[in-house]
C-alpha positions as protocol buffer text, in pm:
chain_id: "A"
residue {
  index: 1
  type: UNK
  ca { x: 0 y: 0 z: 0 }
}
residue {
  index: 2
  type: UNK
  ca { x: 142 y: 356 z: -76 }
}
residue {
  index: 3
  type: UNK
  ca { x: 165 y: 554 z: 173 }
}
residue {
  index: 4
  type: UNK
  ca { x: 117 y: 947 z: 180 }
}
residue {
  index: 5
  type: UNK
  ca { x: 232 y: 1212 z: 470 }
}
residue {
  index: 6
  type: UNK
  ca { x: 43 y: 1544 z: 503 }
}
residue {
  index: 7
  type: UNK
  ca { x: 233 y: 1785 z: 640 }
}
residue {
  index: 8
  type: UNK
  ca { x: -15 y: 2092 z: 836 }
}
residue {
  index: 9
  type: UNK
  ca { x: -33 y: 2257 z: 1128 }
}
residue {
  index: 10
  type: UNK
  ca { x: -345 y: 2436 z: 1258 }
}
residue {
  index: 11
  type: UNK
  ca { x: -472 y: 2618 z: 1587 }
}
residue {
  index: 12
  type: UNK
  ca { x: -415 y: 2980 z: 1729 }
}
residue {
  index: 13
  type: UNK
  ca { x: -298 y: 3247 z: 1477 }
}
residue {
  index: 14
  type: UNK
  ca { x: -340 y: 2981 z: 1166 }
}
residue {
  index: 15
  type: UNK
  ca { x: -644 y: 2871 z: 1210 }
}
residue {
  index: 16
  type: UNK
  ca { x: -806 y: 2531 z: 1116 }
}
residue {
  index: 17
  type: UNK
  ca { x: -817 y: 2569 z: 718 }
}
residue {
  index: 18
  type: UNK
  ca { x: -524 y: 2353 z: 652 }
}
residue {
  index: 19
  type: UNK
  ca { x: -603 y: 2072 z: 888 }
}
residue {
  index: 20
  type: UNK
  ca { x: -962 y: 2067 z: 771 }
}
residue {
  index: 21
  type: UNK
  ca { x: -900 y: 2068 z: 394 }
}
residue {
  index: 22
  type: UNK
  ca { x: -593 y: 1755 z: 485 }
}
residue {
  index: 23
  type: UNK
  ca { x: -836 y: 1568 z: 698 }
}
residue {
  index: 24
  type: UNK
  ca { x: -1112 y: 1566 z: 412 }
}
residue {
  index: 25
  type: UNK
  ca { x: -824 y: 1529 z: 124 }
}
residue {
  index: 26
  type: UNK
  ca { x: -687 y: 1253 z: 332 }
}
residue {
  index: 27
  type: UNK
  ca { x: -1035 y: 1071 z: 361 }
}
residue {
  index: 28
  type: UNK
  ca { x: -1039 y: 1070 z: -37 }
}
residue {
  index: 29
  type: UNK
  ca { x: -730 y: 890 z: -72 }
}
residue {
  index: 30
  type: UNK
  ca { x: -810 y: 665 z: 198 }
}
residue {
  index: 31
  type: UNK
  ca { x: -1118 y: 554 z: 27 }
}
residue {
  index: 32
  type: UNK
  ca { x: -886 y: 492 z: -267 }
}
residue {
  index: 33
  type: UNK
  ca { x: -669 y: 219 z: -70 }
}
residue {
  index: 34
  type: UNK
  ca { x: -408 y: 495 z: 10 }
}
residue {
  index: 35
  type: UNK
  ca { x: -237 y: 549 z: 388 }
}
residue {
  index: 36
  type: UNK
  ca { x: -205 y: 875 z: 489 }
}
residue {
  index: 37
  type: UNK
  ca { x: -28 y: 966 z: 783 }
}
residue {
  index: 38
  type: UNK
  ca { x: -46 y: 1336 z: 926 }
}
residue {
  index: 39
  type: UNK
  ca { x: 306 y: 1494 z: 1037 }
}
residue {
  index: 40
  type: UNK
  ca { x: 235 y: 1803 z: 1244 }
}
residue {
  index: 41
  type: UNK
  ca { x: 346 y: 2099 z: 1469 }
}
residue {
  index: 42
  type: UNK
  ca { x: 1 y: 2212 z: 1502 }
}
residue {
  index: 43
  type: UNK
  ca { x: -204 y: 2324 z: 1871 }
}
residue {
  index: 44
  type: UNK
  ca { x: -340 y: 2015 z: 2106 }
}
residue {
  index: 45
  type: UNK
  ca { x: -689 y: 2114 z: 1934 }
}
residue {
  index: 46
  type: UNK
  ca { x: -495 y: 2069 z: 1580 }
}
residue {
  index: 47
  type: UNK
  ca { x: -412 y: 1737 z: 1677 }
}
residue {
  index: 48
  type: UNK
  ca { x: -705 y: 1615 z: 1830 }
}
residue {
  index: 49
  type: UNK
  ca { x: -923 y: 1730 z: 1549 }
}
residue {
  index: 50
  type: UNK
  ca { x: -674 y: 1484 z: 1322 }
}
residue {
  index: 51
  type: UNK
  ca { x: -703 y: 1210 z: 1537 }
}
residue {
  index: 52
  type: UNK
  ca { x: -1086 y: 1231 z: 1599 }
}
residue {
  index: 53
  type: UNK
  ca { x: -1116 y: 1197 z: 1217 }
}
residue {
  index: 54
  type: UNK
  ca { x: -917 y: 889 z: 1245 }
}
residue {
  index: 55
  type: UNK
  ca { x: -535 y: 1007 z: 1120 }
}
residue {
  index: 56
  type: UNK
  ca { x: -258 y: 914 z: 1263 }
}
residue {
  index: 57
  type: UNK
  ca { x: -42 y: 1193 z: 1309 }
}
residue {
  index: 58
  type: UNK
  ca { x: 278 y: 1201 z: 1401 }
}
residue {
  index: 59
  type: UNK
  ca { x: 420 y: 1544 z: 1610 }
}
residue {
  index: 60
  type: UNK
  ca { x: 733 y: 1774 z: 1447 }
}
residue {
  index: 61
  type: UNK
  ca { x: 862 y: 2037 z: 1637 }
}
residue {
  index: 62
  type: UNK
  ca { x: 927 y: 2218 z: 1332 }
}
residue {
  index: 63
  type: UNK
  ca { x: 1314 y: 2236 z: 1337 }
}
residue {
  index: 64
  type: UNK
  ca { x: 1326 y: 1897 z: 1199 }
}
residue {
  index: 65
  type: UNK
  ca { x: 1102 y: 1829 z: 941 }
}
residue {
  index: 66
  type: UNK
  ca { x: 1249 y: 1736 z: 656 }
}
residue {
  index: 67
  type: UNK
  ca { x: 1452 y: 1445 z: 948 }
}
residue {
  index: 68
  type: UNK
  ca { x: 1136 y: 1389 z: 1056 }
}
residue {
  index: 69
  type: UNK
  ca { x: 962 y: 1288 z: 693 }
}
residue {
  index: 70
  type: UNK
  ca { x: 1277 y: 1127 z: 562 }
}
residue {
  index: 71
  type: UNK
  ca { x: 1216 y: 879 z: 853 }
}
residue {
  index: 72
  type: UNK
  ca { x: 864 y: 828 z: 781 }
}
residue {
  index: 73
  type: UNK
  ca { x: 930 y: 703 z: 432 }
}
residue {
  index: 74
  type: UNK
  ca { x: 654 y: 823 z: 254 }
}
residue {
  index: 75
  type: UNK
  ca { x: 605 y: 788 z: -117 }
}
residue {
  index: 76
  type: UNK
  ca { x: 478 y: 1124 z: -161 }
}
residue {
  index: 77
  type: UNK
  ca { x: 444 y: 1426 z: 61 }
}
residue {
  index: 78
  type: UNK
  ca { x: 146 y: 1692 z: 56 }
}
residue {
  index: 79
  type: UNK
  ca { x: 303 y: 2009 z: 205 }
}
residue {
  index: 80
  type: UNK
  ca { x: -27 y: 2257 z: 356 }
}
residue {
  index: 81
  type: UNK
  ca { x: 137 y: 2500 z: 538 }
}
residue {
  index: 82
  type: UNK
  ca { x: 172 y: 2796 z: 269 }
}
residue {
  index: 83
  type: UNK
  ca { x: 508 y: 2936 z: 219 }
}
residue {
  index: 84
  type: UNK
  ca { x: 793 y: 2681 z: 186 }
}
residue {
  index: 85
  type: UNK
  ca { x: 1194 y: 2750 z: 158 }
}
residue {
  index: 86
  type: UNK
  ca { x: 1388 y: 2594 z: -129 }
}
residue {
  index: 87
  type: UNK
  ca { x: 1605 y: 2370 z: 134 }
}
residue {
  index: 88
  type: UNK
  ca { x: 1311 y: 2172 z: 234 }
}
residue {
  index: 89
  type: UNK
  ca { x: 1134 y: 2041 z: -87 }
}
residue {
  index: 90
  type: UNK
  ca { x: 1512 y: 2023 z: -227 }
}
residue {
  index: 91
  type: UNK
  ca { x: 1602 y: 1769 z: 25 }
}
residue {
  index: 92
  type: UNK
  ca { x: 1249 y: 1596 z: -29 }
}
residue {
  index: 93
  type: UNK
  ca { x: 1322 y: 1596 z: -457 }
}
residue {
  index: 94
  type: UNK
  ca { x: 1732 y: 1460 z: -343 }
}
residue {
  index: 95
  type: UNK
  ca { x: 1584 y: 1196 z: -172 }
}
residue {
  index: 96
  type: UNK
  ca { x: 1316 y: 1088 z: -454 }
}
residue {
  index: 97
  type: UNK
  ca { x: 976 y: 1194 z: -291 }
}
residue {
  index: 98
  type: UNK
  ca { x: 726 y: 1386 z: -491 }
}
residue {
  index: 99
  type: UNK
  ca { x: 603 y: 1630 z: -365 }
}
residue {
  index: 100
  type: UNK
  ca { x: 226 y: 1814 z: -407 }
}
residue {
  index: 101
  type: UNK
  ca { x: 190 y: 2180 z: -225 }
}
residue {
  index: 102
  type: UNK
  ca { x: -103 y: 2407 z: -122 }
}
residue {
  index: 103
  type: UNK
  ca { x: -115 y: 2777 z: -137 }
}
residue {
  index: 104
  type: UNK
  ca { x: 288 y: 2774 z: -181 }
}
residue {
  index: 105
  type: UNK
  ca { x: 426 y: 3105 z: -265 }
}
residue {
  index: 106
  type: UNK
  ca { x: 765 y: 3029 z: -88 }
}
residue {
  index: 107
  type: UNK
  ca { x: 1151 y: 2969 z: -240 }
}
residue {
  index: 108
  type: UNK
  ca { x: 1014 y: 2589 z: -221 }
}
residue {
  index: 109
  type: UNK
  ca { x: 669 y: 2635 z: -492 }
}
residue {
  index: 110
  type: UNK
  ca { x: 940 y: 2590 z: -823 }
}
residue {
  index: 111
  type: UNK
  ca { x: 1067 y: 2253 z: -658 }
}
residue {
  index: 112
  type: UNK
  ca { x: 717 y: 2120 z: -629 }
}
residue {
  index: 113
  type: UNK
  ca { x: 606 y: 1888 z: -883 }
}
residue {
  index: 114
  type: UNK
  ca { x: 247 y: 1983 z: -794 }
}
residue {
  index: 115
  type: UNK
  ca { x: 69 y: 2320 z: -640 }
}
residue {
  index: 116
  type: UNK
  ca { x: -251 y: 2368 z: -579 }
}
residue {
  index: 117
  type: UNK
  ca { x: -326 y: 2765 z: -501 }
}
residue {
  index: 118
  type: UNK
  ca { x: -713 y: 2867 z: -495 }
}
residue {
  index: 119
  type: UNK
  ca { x: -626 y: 3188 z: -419 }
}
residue {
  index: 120
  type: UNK
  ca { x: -431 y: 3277 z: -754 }
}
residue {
  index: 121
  type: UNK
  ca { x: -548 y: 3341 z: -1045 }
}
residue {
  index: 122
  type: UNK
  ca { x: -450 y: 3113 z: -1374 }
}
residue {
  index: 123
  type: UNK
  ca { x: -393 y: 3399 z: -1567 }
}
residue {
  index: 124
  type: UNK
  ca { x: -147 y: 3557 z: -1263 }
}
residue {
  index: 125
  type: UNK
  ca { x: 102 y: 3242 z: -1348 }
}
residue {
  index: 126
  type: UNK
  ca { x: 203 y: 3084 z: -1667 }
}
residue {
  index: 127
  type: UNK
  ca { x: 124 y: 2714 z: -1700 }
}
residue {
  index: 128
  type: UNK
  ca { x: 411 y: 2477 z: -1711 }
}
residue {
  index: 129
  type: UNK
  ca { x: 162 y: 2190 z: -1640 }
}
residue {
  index: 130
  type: UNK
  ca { x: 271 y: 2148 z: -1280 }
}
residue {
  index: 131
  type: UNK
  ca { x: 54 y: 2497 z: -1159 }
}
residue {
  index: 132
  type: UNK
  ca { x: -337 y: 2399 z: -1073 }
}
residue {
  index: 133
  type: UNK
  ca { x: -492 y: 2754 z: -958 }
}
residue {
  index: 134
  type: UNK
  ca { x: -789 y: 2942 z: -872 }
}
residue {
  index: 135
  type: UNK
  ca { x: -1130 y: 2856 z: -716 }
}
residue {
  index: 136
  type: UNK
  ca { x: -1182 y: 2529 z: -907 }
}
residue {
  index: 137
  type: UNK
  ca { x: -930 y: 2395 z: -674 }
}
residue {
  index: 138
  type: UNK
  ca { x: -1032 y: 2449 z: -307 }
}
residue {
  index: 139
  type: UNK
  ca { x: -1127 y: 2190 z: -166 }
}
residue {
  index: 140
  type: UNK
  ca { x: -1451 y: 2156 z: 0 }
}
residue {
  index: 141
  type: UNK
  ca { x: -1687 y: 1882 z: 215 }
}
residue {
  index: 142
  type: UNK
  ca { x: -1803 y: 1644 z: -46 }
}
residue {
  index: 143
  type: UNK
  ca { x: -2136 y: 1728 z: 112 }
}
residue {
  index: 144
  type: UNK
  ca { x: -2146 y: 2079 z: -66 }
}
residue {
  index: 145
  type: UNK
  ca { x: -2219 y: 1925 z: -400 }
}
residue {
  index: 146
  type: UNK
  ca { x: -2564 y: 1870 z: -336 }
}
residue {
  index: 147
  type: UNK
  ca { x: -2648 y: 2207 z: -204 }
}
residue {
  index: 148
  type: UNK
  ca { x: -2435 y: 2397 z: -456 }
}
residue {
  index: 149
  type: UNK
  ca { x: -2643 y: 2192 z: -725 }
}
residue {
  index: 150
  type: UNK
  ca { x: -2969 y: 2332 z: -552 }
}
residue {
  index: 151
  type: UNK
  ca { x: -3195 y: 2662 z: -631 }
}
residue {
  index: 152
  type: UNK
  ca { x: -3172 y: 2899 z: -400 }
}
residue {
  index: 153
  type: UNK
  ca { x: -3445 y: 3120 z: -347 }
}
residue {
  index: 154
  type: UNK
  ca { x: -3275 y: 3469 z: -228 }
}
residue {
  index: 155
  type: UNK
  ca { x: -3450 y: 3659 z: 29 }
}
residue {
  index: 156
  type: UNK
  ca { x: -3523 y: 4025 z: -39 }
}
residue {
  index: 157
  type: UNK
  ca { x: -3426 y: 4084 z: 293 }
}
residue {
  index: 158
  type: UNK
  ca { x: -3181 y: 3914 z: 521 }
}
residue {
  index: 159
  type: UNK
  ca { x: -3409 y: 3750 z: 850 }
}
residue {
  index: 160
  type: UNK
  ca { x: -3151 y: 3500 z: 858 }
}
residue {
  index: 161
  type: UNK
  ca { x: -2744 y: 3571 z: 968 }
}
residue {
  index: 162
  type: UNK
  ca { x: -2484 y: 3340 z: 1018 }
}
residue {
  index: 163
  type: UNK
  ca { x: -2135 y: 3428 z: 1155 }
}
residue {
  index: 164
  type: UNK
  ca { x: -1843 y: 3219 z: 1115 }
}
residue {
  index: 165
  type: UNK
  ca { x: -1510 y: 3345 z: 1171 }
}
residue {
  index: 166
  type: UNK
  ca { x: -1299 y: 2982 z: 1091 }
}
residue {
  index: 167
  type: UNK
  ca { x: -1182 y: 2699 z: 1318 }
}
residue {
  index: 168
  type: UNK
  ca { x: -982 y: 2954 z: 1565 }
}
residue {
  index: 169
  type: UNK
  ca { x: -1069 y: 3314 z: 1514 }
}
residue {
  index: 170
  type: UNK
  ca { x: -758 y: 3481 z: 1630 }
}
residue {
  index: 171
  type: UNK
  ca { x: -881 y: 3833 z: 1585 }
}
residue {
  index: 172
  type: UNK
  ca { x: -1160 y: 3747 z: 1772 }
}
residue {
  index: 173
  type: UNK
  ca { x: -1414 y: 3894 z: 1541 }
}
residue {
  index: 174
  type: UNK
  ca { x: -1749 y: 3704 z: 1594 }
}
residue {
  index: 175
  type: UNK
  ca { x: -1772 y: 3893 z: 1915 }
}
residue {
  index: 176
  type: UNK
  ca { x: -1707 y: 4240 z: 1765 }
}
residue {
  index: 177
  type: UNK
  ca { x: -1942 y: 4154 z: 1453 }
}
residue {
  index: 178
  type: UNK
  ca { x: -2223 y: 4081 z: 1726 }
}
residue {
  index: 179
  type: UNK
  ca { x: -2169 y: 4335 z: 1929 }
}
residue {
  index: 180
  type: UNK
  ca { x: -2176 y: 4557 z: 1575 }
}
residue {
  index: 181
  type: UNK
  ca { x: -2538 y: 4424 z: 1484 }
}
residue {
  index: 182
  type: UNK
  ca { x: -2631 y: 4460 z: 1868 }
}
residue {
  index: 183
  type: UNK
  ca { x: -2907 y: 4748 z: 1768 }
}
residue {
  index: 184
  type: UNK
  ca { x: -3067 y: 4567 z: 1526 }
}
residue {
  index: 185
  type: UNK
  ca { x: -2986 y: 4156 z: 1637 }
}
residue {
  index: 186
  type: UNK
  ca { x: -3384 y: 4156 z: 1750 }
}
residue {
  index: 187
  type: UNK
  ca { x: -3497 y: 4177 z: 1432 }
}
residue {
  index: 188
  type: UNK
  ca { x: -3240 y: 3856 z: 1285 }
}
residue {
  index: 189
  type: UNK
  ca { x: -3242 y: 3506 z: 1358 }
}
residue {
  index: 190
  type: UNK
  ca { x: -2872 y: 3477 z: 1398 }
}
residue {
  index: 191
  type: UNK
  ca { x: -2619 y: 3184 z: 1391 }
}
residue {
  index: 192
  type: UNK
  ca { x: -2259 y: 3170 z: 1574 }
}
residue {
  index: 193
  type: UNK
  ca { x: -2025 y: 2878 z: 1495 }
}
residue {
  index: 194
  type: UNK
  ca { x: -1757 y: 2857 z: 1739 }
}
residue {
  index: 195
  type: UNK
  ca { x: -1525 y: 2638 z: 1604 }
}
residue {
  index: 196
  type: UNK
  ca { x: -1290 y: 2331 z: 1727 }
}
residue {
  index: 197
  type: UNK
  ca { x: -970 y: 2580 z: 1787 }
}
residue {
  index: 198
  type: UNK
  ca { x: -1183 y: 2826 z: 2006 }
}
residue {
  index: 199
  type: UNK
  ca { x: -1523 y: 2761 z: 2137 }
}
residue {
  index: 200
  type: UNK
  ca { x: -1520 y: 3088 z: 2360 }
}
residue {
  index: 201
  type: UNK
  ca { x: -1821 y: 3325 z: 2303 }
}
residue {
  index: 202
  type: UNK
  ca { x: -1863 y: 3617 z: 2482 }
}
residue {
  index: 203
  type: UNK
  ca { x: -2086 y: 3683 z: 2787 }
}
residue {
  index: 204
  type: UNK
  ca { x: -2349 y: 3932 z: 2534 }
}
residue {
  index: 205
  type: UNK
  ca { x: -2347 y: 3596 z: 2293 }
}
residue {
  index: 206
  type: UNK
  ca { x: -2431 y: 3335 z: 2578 }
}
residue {
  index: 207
  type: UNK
  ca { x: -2675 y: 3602 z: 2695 }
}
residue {
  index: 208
  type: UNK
  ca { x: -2906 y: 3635 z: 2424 }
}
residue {
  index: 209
  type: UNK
  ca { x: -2864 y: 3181 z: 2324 }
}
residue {
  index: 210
  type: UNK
  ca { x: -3218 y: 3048 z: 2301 }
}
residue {
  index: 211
  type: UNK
  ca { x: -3343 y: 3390 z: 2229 }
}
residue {
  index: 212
  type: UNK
  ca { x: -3291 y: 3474 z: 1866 }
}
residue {
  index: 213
  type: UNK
  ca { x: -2904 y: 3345 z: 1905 }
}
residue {
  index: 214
  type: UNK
  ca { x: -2830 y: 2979 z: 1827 }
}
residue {
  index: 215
  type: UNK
  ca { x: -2452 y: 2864 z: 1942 }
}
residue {
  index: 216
  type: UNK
  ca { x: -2290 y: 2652 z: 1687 }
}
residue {
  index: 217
  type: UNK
  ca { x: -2066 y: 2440 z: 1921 }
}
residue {
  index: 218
  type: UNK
  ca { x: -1732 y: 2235 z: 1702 }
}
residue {
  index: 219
  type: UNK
  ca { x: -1987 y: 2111 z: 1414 }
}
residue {
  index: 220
  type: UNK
  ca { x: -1792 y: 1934 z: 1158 }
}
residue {
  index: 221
  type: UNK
  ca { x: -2005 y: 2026 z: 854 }
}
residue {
  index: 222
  type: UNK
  ca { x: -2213 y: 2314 z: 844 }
}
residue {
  index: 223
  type: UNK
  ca { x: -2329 y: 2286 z: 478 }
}
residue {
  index: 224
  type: UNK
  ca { x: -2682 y: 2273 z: 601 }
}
residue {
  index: 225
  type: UNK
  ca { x: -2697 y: 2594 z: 827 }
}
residue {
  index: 226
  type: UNK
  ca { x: -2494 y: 2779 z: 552 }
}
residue {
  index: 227
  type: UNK
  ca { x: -2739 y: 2693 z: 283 }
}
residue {
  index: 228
  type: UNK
  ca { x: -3046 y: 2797 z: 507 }
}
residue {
  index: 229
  type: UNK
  ca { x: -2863 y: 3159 z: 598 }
}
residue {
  index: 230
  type: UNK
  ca { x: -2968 y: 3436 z: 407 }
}
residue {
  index: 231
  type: UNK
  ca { x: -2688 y: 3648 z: 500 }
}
residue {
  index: 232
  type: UNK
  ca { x: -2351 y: 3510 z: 606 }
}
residue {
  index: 233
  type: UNK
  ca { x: -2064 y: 3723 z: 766 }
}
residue {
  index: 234
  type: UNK
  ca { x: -1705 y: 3514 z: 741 }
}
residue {
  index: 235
  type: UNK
  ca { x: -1359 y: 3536 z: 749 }
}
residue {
  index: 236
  type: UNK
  ca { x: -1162 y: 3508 z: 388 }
}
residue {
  index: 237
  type: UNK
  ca { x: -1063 y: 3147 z: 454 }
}
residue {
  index: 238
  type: UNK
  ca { x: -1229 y: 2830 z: 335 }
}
residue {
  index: 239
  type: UNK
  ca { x: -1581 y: 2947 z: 550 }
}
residue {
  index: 240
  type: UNK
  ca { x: -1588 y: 3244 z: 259 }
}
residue {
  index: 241
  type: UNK
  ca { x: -1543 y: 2997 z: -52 }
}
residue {
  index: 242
  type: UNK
  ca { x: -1830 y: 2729 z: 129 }
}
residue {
  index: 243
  type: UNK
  ca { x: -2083 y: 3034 z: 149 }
}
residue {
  index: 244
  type: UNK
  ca { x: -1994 y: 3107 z: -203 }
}
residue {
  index: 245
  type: UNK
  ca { x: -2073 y: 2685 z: -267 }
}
residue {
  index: 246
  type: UNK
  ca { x: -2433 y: 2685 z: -130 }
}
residue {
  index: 247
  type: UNK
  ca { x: -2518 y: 3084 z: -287 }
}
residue {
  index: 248
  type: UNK
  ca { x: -2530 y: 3224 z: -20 }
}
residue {
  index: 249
  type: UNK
  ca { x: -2483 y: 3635 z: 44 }
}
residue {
  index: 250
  type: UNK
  ca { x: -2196 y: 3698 z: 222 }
}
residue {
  index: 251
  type: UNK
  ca { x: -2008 y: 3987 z: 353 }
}
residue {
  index: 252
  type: UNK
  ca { x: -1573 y: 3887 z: 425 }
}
residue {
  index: 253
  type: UNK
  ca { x: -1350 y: 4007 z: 685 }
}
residue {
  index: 254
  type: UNK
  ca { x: -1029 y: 3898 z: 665 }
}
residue {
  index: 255
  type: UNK
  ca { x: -802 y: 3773 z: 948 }
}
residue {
  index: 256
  type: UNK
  ca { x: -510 y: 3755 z: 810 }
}
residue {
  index: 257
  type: UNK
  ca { x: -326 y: 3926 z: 518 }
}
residue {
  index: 258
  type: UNK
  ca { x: -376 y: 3635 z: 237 }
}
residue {
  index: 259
  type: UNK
  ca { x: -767 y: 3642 z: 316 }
}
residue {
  index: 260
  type: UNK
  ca { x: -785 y: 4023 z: 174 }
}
residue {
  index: 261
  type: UNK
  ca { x: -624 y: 3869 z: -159 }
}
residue {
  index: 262
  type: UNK
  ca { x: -899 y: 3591 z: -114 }
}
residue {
  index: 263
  type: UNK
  ca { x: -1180 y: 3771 z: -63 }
}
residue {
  index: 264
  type: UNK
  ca { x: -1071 y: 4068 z: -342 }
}
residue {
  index: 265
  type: UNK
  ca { x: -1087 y: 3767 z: -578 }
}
residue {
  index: 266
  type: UNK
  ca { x: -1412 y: 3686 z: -547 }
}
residue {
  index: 267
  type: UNK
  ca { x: -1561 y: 4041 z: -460 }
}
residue {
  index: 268
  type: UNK
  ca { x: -1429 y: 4118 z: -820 }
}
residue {
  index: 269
  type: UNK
  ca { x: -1646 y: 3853 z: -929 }
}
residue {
  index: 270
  type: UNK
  ca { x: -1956 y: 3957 z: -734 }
}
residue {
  index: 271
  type: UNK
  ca { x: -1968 y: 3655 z: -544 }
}
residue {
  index: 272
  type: UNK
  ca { x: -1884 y: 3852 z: -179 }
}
residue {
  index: 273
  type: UNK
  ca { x: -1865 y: 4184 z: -30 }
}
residue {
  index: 274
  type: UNK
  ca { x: -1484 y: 4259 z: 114 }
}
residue {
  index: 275
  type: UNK
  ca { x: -1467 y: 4486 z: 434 }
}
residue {
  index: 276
  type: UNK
  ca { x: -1068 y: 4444 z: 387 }
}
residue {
  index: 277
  type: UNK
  ca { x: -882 y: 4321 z: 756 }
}
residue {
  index: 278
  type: UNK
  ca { x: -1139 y: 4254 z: 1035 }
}
């Protein structure tokens, strides 16, 4: 059996969006007859979101990685931690691993045999075959299919709002988006996923659950509650691009600096309004 290592991290300042997209990549191959094997420096919530999807994952410190894969033995490596240096997929090509990267603008992307970026477009980048980019390739819960196949019937107005700010919101901005719509949140039914990294809410949010505020508590797939939404307010990670999937509205704020890129790509197409940095 061949075996594949996915190399993310996840938790605190960045987020859940690698781990998730791994863990449902991962699942995919697995149904092919592949192994996949997680190496990671990620948070204890990084981890134990890997291993309740039923990964092994093995721990890096992130000193030693390329020591730490070489002993692993893979027969190719999926690298999802953006950036990568030259050094690191050069010792990965010297020892005869392919190699397949994510959102890779680093010394390390030329090396690749493979990259996957959603968040470039294929016009940005000439092809040389080995460059797979924009939208078509972010990769989503299987389970969006079926809604983004469906009809949706767009309110006229928004009774409806969900906000989702990713699997860790490090900026902390589903509290300060509450707090925003605070003089109007009566008339809304409104949504708040906390998600595995960070299932904190605020004293005003707990307040006001069971009365016009549902809590959203670490659920794996939200695909349903998205498509039901008639307004969603999101960071610019993958939670932006799964809005976009099941049509519906949705305003961005971005978390970190790639997400402004992210979310300018799409508000360019119409698909979202961008607020810029939360």
């Amino acid at each position: 059996m061949k075996m594949i290592v996915l190399r993310a991290d996840g938790g605190g300042e960045k987020g859940f969006g690698h781990i998730v997209r791994c863990c449902r990549l991962a699942a995919k191959l697995e149904g092919r007859g592949v192994e996949c094997v997680f190496l990671s420096a990620g948070d204890e919530s990084a981890i134990r979101y890997i291993e309740e999807h039923g990964f092994d994952v093995r721990r890096t410190d992130g000193a030693n990685v390329l020591e730490d894969l070489l002993s692993i033995s893979p027969d190719l490596v999926i690298n999802d931690v953006r950036d990568t240096d030259a050094d690191y997929i050069g010792g990965l090509k010297a020892a005869g691993i392919p190699v397949v990267n994510f959102d890779d603008c680093g010394g390390g992307r030329e090396l690749a045999d493979v990259v996957f970026d959603g968040n470039v477009l294929p016009e940005d980048n000439k092809d040389d075959g080995r460059l797979y980019l924009g939208p078509d390739y972010i990769v989503l819960d299987p389970v969006f299919e079926s809604y983004h196949r469906r009809k949706k019937e767009v309110a006229e107005r928004a009774r409806k709002i969900m906000i989702m700010m990713g699997g860790t919101d490090p900026l902390e901005l589903t509290s300060k988006v509450f707090d925003a719509l605070g003089p109007v949140a009566g008339q809304y039914h409104i949504s708040v996923v906390a998600g595995f990294g960070n299932q904190r809410v605020s004293k005003e949010i707990k307040a006001r659950e069971g009365e016009g505020v549902t809590v959203l508590y670490g659920v794996d797939c939200l695909a349903g509650p998205m498509y039901e939404a008639d307004l969603g307010i999101t960071s610019g990670g993958v939670c932006m691009f799964e809005m976009a999937a099941v049509g519906t509205a949705t305003v961005a704020l971005a978390q970190a600096p790639h997400e402004v890129i992210n979310a300018k790509l799409l508000e360019d197409r119409g698909i979202v309004v961008s607020v810029g940095m939360g």
